[in-house]
C-alpha positions in Angstrom: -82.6 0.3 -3.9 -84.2 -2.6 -2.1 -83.0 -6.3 -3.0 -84.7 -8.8 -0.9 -83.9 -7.4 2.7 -80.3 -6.2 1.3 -80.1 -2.6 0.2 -78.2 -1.9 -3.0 -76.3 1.4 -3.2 -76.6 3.0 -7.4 -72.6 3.7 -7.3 -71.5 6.7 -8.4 -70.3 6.2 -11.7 -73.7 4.8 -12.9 -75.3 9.0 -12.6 -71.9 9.7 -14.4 -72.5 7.7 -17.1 -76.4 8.7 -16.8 -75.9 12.3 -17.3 -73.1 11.7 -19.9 -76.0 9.9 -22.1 -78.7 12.4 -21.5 -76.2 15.5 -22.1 -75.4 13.2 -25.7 -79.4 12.5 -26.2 -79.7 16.2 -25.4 -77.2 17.2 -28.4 -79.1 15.2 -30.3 -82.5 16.7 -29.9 -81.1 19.9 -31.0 -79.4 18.7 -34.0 -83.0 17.4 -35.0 -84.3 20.4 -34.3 -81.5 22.2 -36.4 -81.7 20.1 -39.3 -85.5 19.6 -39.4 -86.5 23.4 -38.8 -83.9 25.3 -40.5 -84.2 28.3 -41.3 -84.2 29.7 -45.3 -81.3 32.5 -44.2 -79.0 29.6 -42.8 -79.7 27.4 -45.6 -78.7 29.8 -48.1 -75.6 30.5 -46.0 -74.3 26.7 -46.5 -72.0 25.9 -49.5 -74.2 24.7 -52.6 -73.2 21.0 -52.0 -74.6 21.2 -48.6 -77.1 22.9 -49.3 -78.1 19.8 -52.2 -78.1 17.5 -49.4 -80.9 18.7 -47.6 -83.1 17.9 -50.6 -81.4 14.2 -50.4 -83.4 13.6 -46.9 -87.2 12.1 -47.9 -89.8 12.5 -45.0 -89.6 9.1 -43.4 -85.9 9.8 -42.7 -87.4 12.9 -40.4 -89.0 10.6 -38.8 -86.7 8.1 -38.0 -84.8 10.8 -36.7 -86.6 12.0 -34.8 -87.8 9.0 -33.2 -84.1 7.9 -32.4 -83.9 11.3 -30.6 -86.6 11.4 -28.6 -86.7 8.2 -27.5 -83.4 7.9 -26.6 -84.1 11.2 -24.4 -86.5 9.8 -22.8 -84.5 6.6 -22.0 -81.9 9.0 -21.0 -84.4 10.1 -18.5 -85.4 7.0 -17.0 -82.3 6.0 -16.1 -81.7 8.8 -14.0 -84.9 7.7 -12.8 -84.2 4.3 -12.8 -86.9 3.0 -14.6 -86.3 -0.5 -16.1 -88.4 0.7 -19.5 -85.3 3.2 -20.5 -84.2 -0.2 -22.2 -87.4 -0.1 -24.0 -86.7 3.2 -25.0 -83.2 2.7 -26.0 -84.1 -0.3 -28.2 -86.9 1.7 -30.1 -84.2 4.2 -30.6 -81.9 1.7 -31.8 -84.2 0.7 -34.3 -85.0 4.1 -35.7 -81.0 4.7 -35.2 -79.9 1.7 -38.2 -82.7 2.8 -41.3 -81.3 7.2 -40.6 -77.8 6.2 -40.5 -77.8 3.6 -43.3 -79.6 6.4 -45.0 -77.2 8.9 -44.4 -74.0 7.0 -45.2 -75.5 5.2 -48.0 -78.1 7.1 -49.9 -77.2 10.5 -49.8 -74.3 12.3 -51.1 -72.7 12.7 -47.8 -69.3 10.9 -48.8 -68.9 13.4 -51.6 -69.6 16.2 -49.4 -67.8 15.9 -46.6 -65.5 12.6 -47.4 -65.4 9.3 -45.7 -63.9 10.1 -42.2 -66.4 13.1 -41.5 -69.2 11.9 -43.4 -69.2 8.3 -41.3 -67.7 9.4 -38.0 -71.0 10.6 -36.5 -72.4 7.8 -38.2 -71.1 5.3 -36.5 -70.8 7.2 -33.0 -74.2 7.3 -33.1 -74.7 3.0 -33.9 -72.0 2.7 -30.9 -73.8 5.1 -28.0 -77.0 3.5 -29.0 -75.8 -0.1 -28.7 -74.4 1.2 -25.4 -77.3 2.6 -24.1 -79.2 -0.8 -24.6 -76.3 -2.4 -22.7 -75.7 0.1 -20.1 -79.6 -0.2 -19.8 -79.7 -3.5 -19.7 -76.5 -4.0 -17.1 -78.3 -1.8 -14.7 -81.1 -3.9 -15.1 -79.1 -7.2 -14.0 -77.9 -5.1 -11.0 -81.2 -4.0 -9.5 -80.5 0.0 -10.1 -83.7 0.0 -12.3 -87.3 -0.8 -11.3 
């Protein structure tokens, strides 16, 4: 990248990091689409008290969800394109991020399915890499990788 008549080099541990967060947004489009579209047969499979929570989950949560996901893809993708609007995208993710996870934690029966630890662990990895992508995002910014 071009600064002024001064060439940056992108080190190497910026694609590092990069593909670490898309391979993570990645995981997270397919547990969207595992949760969202699954099927009756693996449903049924599920212990009872799983099963109940499914029913827990109103539509705007689906949405949310899927909003964090996608968008946080796509901000995946523009850093490895360095595109300055991946923070963008990893703030409108953030924001979807808060109401699912609040959600989940808080108005489900999650804690009484799985327990505290499991039931707040993804949780709360999730609040963390998203608050990390707006950083990392943001960082890269500062350092002229993005454009």
């Amino acid at each position: 990248m071009i600064m002024g008549n001064v060439k940056m080099k992108i080190p190497k541990w910026f694609w590092v990091v990069a593909i670490f967060f898309l391979l993570w947004n990645i995981m997270g489009v397919l547990s969207f689409f595992g949760h969202t579209f699954i099927s009756d047969q693996a449903l049924e499979a599920l212990p009872e008290n799983q099963r109940e929570l499914y029913g827990d989950y109103p539509i705007w949560t689906t949405i949310v969800f899927a909003i964090a996901v996608f968008f946080g893809f796509f901000g995946s993708l523009g850093l490895l394109l360095k595109k300055k609007w991946a923070k963008i995208a990893f703030i409108i993710s953030f924001c979807a991020i808060i109401p699912q996870m609040i959600h989940n934690v808080f108005f489900t029966k999650s804690m009484d399915v799985y327990g505290p630890g499991q039931a707040t662990t993804m949780p709360i990895m999730v609040v963390i890499f998203g608050l990390l992508l707006i950083w990392y995002s943001n960082y890269s910014i500062k350092k002229g990788w993005l454009n």
